[in-house]
C-alpha positions as CSV (number, residue, x, y, z in Angstrom):
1,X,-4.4,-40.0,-20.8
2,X,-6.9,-38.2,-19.2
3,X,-8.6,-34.0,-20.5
4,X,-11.0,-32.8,-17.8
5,X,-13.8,-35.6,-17.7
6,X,-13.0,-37.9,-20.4
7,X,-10.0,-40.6,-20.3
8,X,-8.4,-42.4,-23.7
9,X,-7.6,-45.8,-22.2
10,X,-5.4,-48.7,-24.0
11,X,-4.0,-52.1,-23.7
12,X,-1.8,-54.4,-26.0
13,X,-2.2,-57.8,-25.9
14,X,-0.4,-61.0,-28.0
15,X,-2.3,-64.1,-29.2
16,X,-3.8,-66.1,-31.9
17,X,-6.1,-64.1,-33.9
18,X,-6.3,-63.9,-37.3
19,X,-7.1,-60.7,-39.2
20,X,-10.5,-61.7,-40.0
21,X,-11.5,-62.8,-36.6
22,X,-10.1,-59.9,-35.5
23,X,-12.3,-58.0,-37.6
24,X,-15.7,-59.8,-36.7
25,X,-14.8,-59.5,-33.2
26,X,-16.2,-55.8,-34.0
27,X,-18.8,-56.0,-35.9
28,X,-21.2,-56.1,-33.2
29,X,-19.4,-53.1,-31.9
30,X,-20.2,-51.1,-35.0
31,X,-22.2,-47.7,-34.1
32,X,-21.8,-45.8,-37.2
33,X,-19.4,-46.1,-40.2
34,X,-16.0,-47.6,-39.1
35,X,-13.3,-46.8,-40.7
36,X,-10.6,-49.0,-41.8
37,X,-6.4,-48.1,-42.8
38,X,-4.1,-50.8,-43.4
39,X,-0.4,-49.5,-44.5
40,X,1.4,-53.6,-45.2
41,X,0.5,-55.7,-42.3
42,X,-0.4,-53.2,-40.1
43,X,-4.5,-53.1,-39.7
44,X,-6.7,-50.4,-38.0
45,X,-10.5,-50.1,-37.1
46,X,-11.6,-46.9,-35.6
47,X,-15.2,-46.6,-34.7
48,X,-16.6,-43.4,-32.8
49,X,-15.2,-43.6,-29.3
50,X,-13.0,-47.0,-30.4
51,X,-9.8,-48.0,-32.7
52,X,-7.9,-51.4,-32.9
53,X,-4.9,-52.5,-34.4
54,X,-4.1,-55.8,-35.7
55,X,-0.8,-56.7,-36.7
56,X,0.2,-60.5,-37.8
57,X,3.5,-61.5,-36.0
58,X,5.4,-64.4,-35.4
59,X,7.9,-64.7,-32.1
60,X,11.6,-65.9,-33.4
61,X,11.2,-69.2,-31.9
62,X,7.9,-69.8,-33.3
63,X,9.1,-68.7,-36.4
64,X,12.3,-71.4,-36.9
65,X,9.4,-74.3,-36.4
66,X,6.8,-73.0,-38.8
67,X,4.4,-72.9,-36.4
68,X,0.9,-73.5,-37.6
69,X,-1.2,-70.9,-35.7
70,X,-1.0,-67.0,-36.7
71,X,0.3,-65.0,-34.1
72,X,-0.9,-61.5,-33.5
73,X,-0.3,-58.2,-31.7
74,X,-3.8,-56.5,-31.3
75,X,-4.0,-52.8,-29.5
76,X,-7.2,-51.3,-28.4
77,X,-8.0,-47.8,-27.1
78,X,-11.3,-46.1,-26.0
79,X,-12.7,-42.9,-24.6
80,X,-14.4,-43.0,-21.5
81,X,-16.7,-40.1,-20.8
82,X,-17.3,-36.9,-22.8
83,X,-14.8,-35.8,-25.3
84,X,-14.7,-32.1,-26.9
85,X,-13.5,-34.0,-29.6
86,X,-15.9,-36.0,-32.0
87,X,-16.0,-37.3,-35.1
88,X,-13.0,-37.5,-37.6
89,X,-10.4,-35.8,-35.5
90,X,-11.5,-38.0,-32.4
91,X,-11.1,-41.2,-34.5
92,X,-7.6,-39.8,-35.7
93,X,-6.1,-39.3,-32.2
94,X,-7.6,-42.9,-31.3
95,X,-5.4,-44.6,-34.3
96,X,-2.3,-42.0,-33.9
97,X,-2.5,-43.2,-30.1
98,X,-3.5,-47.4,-30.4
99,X,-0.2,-47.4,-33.3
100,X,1.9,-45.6,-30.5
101,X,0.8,-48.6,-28.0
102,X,1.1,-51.0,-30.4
103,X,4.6,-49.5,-31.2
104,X,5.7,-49.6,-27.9
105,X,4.1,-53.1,-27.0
């Protein structure tokens, strides 16, 4: 999604992370006060130009042998370049738009 020079980009991804490595993995991308939303399993970060979601999941096969490893779908989406935007409302089109990737993915 792109707004004369700044760009909101995003990618899904699957793996093994659990929620609280999920969670250090941004700690050292902390530049200001993240804030953090969880409604169930669903799990969002959103930092100033940055918001993740982590969501546990388990693939139906996986699932029927118990496997051992927590499975995990994991969004991120970032600005790139100036934004009009900042602030609160900037973080809340980051999270509205990494739980529509995630939804899709």
């Amino acid at each position: 999604m792109t707004a004369d020079d700044s760009i909101i980009s995003g990618e899904a991804q699957s793996g093994f992370a659990t929620e609280e490595g999920w969670r250090e993995s941004y700690s050292s991308k902390v530049d200001g006060d993240p804030v953090s939303v969880s409604v169930g399993e669903v799990k969002v970060i959103a930092l100033d130009n940055l918001a993740s979601v982590y969501i546990p999941c388990t693939p139906p096969r996986q699932a029927e042998c118990k496997a051992e490893r927590t499975h995990s779908l994991m969004s991120d989406v970032r600005t790139i370049g100036e934004s009009r935007v900042q602030g609160v409302p900037l973080r809340q089109v980051l999270m509205d738009f990494a739980y529509q990737l995630t939804k899709h993915a």
